[in-house]
TORPA-4810 file (N, C-alpha, C, O; in nm, 3 decimals):
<nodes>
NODE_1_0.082_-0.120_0.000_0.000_0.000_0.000_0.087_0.126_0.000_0.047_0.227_-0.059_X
NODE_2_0.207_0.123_0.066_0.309_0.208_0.050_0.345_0.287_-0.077_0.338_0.409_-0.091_X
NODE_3_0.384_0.193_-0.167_0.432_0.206_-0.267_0.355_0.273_-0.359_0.396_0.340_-0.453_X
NODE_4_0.181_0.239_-0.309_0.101_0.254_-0.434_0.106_0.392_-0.359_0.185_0.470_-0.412_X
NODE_5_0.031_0.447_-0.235_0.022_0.571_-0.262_0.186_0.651_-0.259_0.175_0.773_-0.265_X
NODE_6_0.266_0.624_-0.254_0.350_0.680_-0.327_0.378_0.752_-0.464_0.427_0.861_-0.496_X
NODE_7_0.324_0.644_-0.531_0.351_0.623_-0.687_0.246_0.777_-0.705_0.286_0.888_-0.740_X
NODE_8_0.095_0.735_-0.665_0.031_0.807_-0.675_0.038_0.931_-0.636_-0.014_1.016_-0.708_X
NODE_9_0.086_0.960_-0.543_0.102_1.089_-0.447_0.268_1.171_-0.555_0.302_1.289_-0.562_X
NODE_10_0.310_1.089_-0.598_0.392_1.132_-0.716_0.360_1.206_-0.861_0.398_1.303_-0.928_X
NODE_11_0.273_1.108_-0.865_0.204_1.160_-1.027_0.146_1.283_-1.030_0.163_1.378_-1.106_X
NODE_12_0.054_1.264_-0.908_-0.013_1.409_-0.866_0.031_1.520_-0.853_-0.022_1.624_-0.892_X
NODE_13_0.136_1.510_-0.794_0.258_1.636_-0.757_0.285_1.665_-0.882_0.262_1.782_-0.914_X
NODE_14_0.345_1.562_-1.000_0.381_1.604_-1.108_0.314_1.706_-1.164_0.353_1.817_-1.201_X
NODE_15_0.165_1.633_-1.165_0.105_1.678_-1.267_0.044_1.855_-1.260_-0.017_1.928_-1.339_X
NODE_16_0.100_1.872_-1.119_0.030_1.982_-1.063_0.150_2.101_-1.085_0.160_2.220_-1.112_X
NODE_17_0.227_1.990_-1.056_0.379_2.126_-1.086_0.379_2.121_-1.242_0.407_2.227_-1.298_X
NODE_18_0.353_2.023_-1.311_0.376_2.099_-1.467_0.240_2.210_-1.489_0.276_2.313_-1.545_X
NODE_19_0.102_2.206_-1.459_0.031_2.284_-1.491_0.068_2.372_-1.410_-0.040_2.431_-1.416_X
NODE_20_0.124_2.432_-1.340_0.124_2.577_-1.270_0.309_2.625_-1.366_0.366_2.734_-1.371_X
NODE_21_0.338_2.534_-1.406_0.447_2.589_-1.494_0.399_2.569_-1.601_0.493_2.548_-1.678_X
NODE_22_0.291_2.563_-1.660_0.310_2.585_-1.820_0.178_2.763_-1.844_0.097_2.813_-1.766_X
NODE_23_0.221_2.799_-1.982_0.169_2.894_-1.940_0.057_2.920_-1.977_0.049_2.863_-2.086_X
NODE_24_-0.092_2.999_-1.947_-0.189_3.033_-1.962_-0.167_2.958_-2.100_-0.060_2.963_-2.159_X
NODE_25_-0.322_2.857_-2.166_-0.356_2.865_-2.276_-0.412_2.751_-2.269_-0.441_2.709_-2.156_X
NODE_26_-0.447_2.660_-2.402_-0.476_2.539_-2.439_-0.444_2.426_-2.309_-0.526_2.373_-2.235_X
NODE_27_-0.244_2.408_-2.313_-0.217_2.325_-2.266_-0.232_2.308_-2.079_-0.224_2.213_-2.001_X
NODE_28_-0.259_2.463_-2.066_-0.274_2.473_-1.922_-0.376_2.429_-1.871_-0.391_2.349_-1.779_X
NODE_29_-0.479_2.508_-1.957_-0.584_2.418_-1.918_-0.637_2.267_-1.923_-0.727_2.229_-1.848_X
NODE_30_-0.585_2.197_-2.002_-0.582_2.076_-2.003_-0.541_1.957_-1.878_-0.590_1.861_-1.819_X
NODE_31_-0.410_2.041_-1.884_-0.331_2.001_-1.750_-0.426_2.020_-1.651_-0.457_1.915_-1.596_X
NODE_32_-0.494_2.140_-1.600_-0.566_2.159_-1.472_-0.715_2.050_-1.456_-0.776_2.011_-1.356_X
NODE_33_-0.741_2.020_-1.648_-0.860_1.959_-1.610_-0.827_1.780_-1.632_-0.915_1.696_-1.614_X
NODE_34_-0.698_1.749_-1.671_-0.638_1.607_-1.653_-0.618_1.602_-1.523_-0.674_1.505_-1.471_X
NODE_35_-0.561_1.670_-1.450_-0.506_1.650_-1.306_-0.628_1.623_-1.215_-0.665_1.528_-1.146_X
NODE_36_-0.685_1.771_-1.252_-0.864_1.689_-1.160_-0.920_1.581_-1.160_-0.961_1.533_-1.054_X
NODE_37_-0.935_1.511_-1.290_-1.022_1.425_-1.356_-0.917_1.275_-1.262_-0.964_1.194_-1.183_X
NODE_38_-0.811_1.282_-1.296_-0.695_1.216_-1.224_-0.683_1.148_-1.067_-0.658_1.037_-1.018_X
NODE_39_-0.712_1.265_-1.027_-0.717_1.309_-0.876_-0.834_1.215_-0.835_-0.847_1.122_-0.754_X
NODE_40_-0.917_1.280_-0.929_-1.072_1.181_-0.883_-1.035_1.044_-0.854_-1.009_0.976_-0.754_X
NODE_41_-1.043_1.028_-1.004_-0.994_0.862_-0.978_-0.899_0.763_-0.920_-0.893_0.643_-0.896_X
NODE_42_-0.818_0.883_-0.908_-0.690_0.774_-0.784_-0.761_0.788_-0.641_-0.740_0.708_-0.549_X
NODE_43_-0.861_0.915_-0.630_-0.923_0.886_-0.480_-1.020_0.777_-0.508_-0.977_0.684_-0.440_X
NODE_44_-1.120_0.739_-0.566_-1.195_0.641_-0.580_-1.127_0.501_-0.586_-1.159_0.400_-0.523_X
NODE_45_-1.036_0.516_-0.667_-0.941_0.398_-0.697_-0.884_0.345_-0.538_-0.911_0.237_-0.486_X
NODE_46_-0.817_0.432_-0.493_-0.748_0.414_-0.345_-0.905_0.368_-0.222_-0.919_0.274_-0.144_X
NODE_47_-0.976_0.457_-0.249_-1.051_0.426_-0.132_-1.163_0.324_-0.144_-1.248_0.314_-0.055_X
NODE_48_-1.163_0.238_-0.269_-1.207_0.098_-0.344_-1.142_0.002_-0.251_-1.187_-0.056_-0.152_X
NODE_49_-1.028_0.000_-0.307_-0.929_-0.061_-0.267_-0.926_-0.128_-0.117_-0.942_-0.247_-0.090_X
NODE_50_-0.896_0.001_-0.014_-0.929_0.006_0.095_-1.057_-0.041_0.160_-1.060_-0.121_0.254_X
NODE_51_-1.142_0.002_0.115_-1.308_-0.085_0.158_-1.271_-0.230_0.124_-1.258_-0.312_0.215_X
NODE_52_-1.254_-0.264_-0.009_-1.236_-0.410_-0.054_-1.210_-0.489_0.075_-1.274_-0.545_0.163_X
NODE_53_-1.067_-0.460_0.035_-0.992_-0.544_0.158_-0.981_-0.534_0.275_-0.924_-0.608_0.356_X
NODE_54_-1.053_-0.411_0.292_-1.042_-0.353_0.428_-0.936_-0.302_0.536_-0.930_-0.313_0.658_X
NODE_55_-0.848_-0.236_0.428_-0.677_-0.179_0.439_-0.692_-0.055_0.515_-0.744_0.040_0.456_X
NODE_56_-0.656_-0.042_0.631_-0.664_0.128_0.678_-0.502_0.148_0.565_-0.412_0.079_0.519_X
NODE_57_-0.560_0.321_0.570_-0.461_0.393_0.482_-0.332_0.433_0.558_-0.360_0.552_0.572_X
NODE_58_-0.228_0.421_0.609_-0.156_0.496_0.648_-0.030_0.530_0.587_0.036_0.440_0.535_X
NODE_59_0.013_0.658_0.587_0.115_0.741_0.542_0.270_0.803_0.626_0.290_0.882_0.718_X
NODE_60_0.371_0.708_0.526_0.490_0.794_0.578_0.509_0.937_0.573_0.420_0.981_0.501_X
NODE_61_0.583_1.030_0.617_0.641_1.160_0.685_0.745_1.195_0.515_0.770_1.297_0.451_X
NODE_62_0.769_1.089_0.504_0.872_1.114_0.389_0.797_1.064_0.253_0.852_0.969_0.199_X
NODE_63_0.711_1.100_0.207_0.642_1.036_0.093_0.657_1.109_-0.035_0.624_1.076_-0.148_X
NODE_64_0.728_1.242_0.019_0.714_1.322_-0.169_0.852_1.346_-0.210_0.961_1.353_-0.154_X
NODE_65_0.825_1.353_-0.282_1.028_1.399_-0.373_1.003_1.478_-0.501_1.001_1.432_-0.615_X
NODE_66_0.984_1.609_-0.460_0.983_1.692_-0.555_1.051_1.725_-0.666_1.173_1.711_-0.660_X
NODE_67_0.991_1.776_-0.791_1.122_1.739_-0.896_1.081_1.934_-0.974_0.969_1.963_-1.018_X
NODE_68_1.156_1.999_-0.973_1.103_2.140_-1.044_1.120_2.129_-1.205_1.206_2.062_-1.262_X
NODE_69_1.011_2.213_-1.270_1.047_2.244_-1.468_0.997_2.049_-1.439_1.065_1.955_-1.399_X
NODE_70_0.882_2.057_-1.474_0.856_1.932_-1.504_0.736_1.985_-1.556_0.665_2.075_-1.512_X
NODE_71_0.719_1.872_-1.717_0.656_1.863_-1.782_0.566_1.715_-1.835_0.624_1.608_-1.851_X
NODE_72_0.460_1.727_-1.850_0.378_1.632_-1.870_0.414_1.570_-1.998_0.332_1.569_-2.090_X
NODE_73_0.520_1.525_-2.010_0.562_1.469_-2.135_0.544_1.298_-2.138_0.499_1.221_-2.052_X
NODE_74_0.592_1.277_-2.258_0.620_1.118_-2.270_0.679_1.012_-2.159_0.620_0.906_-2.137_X
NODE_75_0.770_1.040_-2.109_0.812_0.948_-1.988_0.692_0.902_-1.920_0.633_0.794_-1.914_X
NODE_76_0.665_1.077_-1.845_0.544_1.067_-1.754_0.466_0.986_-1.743_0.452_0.902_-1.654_X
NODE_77_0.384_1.015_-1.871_0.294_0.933_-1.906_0.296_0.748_-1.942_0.203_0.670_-1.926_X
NODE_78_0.389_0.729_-1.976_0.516_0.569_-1.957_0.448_0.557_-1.782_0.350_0.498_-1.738_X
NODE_79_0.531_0.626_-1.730_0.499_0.597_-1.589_0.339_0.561_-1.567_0.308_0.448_-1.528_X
NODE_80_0.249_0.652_-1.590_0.110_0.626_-1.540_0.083_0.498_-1.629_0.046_0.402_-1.562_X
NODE_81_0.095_0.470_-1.790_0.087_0.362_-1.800_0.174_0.243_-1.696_0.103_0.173_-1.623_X
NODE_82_0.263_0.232_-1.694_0.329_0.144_-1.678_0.226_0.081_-1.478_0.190_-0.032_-1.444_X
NODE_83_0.219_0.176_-1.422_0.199_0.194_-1.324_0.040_0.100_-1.293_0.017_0.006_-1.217_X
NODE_84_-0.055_0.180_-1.394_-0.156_0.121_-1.413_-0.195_0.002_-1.461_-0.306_-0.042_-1.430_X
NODE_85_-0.083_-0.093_-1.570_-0.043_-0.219_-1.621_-0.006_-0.282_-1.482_-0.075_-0.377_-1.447_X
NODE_86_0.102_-0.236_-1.389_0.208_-0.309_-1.274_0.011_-0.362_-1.198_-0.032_-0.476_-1.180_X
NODE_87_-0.055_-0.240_-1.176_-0.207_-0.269_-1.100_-0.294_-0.347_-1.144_-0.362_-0.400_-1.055_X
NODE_88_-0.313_-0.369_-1.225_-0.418_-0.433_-1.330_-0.359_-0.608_-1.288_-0.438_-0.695_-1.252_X
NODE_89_-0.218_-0.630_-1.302_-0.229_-0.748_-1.245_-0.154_-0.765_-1.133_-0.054_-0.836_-1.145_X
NODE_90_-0.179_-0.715_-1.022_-0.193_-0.719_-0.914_-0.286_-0.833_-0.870_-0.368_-0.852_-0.961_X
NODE_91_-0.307_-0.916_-0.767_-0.395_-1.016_-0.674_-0.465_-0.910_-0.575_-0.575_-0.933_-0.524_X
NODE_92_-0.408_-0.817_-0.555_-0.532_-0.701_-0.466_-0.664_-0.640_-0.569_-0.784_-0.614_-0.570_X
NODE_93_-0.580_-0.639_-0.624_-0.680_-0.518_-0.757_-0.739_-0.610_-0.894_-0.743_-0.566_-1.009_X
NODE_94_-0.777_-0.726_-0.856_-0.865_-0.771_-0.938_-1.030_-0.819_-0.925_-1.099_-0.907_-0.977_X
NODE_95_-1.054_-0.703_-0.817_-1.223_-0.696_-0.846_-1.269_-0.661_-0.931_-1.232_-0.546_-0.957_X
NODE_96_-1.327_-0.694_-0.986_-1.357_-0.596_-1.156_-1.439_-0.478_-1.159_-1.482_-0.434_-1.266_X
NODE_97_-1.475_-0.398_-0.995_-1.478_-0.272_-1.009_-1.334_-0.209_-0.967_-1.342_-0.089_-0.994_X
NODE_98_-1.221_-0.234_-0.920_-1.137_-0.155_-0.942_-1.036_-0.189_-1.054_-0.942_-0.110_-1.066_X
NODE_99_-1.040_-0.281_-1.126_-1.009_-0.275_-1.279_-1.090_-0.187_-1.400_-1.057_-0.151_-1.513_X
NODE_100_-1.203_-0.172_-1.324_-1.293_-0.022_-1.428_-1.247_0.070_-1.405_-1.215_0.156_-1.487_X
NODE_101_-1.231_0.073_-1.274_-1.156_0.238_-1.225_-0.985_0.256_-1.294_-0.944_0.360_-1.347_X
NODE_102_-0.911_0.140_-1.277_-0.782_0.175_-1.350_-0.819_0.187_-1.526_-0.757_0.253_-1.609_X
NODE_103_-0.921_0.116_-1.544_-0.955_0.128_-1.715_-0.992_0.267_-1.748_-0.970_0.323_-1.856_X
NODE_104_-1.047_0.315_-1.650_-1.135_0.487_-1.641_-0.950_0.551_-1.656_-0.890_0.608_-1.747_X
NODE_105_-0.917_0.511_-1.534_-0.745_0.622_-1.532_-0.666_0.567_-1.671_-0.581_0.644_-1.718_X
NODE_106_-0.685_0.458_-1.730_-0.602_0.460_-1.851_-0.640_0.538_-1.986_-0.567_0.592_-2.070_X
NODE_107_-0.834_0.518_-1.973_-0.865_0.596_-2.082_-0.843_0.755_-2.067_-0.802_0.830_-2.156_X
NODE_108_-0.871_0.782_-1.966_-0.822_0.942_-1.933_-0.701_1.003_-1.969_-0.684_1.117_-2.014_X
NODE_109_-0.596_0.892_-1.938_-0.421_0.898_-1.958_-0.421_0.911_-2.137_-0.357_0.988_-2.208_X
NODE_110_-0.493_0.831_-2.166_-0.455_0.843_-2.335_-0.530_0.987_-2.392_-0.474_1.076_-2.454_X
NODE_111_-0.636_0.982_-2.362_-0.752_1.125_-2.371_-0.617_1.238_-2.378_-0.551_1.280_-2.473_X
NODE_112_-0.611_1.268_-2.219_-0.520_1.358_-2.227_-0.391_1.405_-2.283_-0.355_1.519_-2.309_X
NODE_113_-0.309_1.255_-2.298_-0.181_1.249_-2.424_-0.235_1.295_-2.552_-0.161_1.340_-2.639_X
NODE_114_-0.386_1.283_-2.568_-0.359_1.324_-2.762_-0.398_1.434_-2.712_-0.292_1.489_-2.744_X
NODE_115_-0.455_1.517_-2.661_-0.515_1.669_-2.653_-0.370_1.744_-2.601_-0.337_1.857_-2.636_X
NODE_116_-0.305_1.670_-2.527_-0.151_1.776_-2.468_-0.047_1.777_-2.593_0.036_1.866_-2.607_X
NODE_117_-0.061_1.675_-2.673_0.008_1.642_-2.783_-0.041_1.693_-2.872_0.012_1.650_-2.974_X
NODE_118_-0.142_1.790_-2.900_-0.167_1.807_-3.070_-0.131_1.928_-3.060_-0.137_1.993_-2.956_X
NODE_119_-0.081_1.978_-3.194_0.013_2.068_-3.282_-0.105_2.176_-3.347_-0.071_2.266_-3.425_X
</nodes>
């Protein structure tokens, strides 16, 4: 459980420090309304989870590692895939309502790659 809200509590940060660094326009806004949409679902996702199995949540002191000039680029997004693949087959996370919810965060992840990506 560590790890996951880690991962998560990562992405989030990211995604929040690239939209407050990019500037007014298209891509900003995108960013502000991927990150929300995001946010949602890793809280639903996490607190699924938790009911399921019946996991209290608890959090280390040391959980963030800030990174500055970060952009919602290709890696990133590697990561949230990759992240959401590592979950999907997981033995915790195969109720098949929180495999909708990572299917919801993957379709969102791609949504938002072609709209941050177009020219």
């Amino acid at each position: 459980m560590k790890d996951l809200l880690e991962k998560i509590f990562w992405i989030e940060t990211q995604m929040q420090l690239a939209h407050w660094q990019e500037e007014y326009g298209f891509r900003h806004e995108q960013l502000g309304k991927f990150y929300e949409e995001i946010q949602d679902l890793f809280d639903l996702l996490i607190e699924s989870y938790s009911g399921f199995l019946g996991k209290k949540i608890k959090v280390s002191e040391s959980l963030f590692k800030l990174q500055n000039d970060i952009d919602i680029n290709d890696a990133l997004l590697v990561e949230i895939r990759k992240f959401i693949e590592t979950l999907k087959k997981s033995k915790d996370f195969e109720h098949y309502f929180l495999q909708n919810v990572l299917d919801d965060i993957a379709t969102l992840t791609e949504r938002y790659s072609y709209l941050l990506n177009r020219k």
